[in-house]
C-alpha positions as CSV (number, residue, x, y, z in Angstrom):
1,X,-64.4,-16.9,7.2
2,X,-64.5,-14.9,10.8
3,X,-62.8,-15.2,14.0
4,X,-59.6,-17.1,12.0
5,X,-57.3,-15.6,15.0
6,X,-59.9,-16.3,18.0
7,X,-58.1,-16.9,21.4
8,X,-55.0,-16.4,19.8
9,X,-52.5,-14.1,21.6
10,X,-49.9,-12.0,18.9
11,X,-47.3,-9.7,19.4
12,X,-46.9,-7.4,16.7
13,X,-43.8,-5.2,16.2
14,X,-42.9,-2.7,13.9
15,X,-46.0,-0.8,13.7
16,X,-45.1,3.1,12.3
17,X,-47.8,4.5,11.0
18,X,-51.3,3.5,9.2
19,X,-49.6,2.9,5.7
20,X,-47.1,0.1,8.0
21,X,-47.2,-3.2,6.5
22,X,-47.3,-4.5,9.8
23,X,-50.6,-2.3,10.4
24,X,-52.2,-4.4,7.4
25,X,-51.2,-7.1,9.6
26,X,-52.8,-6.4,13.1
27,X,-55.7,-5.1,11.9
28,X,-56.5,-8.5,9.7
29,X,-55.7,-10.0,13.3
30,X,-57.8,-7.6,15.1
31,X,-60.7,-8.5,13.4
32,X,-60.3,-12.0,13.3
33,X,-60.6,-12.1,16.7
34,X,-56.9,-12.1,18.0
35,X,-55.7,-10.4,21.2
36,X,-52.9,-8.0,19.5
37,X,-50.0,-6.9,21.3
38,X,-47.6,-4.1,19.9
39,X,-44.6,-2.8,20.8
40,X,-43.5,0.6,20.0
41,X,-40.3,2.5,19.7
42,X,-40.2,6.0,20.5
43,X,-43.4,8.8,21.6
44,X,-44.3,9.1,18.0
45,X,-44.5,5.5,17.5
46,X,-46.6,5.1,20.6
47,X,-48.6,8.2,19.5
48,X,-49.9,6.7,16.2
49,X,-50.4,3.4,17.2
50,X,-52.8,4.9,20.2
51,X,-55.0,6.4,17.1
52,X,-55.1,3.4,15.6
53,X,-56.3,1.0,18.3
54,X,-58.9,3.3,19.8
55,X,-61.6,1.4,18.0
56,X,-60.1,-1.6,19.4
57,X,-60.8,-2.1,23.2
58,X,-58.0,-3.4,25.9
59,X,-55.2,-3.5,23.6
60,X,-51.8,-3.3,25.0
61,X,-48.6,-1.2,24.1
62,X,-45.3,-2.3,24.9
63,X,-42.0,0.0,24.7
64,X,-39.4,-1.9,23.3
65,X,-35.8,-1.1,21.3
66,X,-34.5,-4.1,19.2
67,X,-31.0,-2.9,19.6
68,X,-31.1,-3.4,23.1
69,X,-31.1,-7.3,24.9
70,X,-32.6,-5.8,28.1
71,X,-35.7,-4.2,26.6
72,X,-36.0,-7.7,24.6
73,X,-36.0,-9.3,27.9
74,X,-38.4,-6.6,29.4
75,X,-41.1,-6.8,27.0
76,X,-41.2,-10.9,27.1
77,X,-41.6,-10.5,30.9
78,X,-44.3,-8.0,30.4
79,X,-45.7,-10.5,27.8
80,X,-45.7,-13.9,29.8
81,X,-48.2,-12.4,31.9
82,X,-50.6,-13.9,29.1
83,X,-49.3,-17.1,29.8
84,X,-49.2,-18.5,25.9
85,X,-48.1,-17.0,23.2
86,X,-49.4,-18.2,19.5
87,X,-48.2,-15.7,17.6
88,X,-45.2,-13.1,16.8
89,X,-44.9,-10.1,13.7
90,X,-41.2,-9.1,13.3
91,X,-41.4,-6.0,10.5
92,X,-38.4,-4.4,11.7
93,X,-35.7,-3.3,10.0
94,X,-33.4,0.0,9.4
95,X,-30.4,1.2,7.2
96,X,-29.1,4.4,7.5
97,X,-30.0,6.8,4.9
98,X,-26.5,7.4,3.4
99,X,-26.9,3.9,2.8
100,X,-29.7,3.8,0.6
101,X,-28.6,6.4,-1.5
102,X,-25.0,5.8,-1.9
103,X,-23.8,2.6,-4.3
104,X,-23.4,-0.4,-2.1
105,X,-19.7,-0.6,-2.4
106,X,-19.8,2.4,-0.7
107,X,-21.3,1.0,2.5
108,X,-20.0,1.6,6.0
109,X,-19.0,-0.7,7.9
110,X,-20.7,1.1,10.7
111,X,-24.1,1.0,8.3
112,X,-23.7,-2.7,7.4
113,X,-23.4,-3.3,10.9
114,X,-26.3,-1.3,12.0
115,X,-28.7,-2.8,9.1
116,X,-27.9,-6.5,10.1
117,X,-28.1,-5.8,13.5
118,X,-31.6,-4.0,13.3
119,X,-33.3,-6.0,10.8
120,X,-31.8,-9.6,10.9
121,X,-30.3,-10.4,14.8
122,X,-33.4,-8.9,16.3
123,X,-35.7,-11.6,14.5
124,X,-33.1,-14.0,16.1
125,X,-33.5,-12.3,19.5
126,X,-37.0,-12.1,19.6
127,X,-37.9,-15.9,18.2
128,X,-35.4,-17.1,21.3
129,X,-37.7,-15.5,23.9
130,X,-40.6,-16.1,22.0
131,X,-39.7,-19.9,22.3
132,X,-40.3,-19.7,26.0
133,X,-43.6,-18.4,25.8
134,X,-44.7,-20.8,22.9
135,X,-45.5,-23.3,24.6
136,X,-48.3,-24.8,22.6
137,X,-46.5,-24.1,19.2
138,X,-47.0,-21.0,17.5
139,X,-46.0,-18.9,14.3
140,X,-43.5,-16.2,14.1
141,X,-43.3,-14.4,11.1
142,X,-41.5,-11.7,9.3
143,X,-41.4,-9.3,6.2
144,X,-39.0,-9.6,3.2
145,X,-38.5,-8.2,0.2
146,X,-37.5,-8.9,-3.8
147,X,-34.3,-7.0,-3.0
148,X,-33.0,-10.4,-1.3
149,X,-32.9,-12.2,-4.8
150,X,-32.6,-9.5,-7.4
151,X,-31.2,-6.0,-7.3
152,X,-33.1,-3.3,-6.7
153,X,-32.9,0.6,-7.8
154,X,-32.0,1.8,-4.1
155,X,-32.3,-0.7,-2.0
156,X,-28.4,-1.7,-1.4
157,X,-27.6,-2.8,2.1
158,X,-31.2,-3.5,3.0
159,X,-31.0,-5.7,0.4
160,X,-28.2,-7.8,1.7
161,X,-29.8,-7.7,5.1
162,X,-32.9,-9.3,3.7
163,X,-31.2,-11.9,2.2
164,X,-29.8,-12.7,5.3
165,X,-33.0,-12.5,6.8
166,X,-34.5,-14.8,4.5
167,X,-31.8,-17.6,5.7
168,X,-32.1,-16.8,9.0
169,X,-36.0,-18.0,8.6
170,X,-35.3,-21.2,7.4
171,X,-32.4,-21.7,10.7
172,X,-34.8,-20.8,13.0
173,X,-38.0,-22.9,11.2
174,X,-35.0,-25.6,11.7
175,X,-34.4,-25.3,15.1
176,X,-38.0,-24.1,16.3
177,X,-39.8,-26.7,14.6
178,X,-39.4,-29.5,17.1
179,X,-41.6,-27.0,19.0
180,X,-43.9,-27.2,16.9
181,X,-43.2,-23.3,16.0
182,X,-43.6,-22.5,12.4
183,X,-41.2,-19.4,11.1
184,X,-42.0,-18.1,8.1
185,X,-41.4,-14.7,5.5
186,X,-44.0,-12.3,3.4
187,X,-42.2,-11.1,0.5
188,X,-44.8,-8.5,-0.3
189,X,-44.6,-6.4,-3.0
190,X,-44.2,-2.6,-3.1
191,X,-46.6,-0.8,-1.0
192,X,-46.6,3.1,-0.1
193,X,-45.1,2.7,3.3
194,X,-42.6,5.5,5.3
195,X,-39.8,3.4,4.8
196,X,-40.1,2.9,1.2
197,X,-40.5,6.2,0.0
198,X,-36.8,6.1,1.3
199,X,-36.2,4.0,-1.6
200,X,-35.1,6.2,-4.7
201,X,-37.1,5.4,-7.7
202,X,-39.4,4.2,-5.4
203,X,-42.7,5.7,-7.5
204,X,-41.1,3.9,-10.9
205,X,-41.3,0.5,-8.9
206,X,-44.2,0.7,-8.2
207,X,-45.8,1.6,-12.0
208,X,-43.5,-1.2,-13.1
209,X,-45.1,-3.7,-11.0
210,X,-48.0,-2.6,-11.7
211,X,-47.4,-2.9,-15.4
212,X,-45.7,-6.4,-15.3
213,X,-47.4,-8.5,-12.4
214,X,-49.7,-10.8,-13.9
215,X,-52.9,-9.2,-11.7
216,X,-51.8,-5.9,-13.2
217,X,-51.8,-4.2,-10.1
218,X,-49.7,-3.1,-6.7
219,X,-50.9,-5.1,-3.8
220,X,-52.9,-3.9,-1.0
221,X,-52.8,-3.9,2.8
222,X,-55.5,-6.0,3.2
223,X,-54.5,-8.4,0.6
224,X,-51.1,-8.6,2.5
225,X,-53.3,-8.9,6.2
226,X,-55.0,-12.0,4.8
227,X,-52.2,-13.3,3.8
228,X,-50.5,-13.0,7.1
229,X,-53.6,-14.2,9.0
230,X,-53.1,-17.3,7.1
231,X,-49.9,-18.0,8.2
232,X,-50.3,-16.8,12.1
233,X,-53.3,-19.2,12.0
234,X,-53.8,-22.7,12.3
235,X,-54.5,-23.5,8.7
236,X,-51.1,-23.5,8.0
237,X,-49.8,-25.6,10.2
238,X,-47.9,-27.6,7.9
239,X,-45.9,-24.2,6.1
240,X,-42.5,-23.2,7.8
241,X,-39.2,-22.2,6.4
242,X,-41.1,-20.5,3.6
243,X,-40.6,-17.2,1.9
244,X,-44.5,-16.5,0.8
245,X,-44.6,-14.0,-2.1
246,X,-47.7,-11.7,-1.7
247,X,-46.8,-9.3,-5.1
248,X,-49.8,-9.9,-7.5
249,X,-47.4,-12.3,-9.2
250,X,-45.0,-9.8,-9.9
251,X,-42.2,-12.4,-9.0
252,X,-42.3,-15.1,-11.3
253,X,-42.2,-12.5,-14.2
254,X,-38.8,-13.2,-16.3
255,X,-39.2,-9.8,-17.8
């Protein structure tokens, strides 16, 4: 199947790098036929994502910090300019380091606070303006994680957050879905990315998946791109709520 995403407009945020889940993502989108939008956070953000869209002509980058409601606000004016909006990538999220390493009882409150705000509020900040600009329905989606449900070797506070994230999906598939905006969640499972190589033990996840998931292997980027497209597109227009596990399997395994 080809042009899956044609005429569809998509903002993507939380692009880091080429390894970036949310990479796997656009570029699925990109070639599918979608007119990609991405937001960025800082010069070396902007930098990469400039390398990575070359091959891809008339794509536009927007500046934009979560933690802030004025850039929120910013970037959805800077958006409307396409008129519609069909689809939205939220794969943001941030714990400080000290958090991830330490137990979890030992969280500060200061870190709690930071984690929730950066990786569950700004979904709930985004989908709001998002709303506006959906005006013909849409699909917003975001990235989870097994942490949520199970503990996880190193994952502490992000875990919580996701968990919380995971809820706040099915309030906002609640509320949105008289719009006839789907919100939905990728669980994926363990890929190489920046932020998980923050993870301790991060290598003997990944070799345990590997060893347990039924396909007997990690998943990819592009398995996790088509999965998304999926979602963002109009085949699924009867899915929200949903937390969509994209982990060769991995999670239905008992032990």
């Amino acid at each position: 199947m080809t042009n899956l995403l044609e005429n569809k407009n998509i903002l993507v945020m939380g692009v880091r790098n080429k390894w970036s889940l949310a990479w796997g993502i656009a570029e699925f989108a990109l070639n599918q036929g979608a007119n990609v939008l991405f937001t960025y956070l800082g010069d070396r953000e902007k930098e990469a994502l400039q390398k990575l869209v070359e091959g891809f002509p008339g794509v536009k980058l927007y500046p934009c910090d979560v933690a802030s409601d004025e850039d929120i606000d910013r970037l959805f004016e800077q958006v409307r300019e396409y008129g519609v909006l069909h689809g939205l990538v939220h794969a943001i999220a941030h714990a400080k380091t000290e958090d991830l390493h330490n137990s979890f009882v030992n969280t500060s409150r200061e870190g709690f606070l930071h984690a929730m705000n950066i990786s569950v509020y700004s979904l709930v900040a985004v989908a709001r303006k998002a709303k506006e600009l959906m005006t013909q329905g849409g699909s917003i989606l975001t990235l989870t994680y097994y942490g949520a449900d199970k503990v996880m070797p190193g994952y502490n506070v992000m875990g919580a957050a996701k968990a919380a994230l995971e809820a706040s999906v099915r309030y906002l598939a609640n509320d949105l879905g008289p719009c006839q905006i789907r919100v939905n969640a990728i669980s994926a499972g363990p890929v190489k990315t920046m932020s998980a190589m923050g993870i301790q033990s991060f290598g003997e996840i990944l070799n345990i998946v590997r060893e347990k998931a039924p396909l007997n292997k990690n998943v990819s980027l592009e398995e996790l791109g088509a999965g998304a497209g999926f979602l963002l597109s109009d085949l699924s227009a009867g899915i929200t709520g949903q937390v969509v596990f994209i982990d060769s399997g991995y999670s239905i395994m008992g032990i």
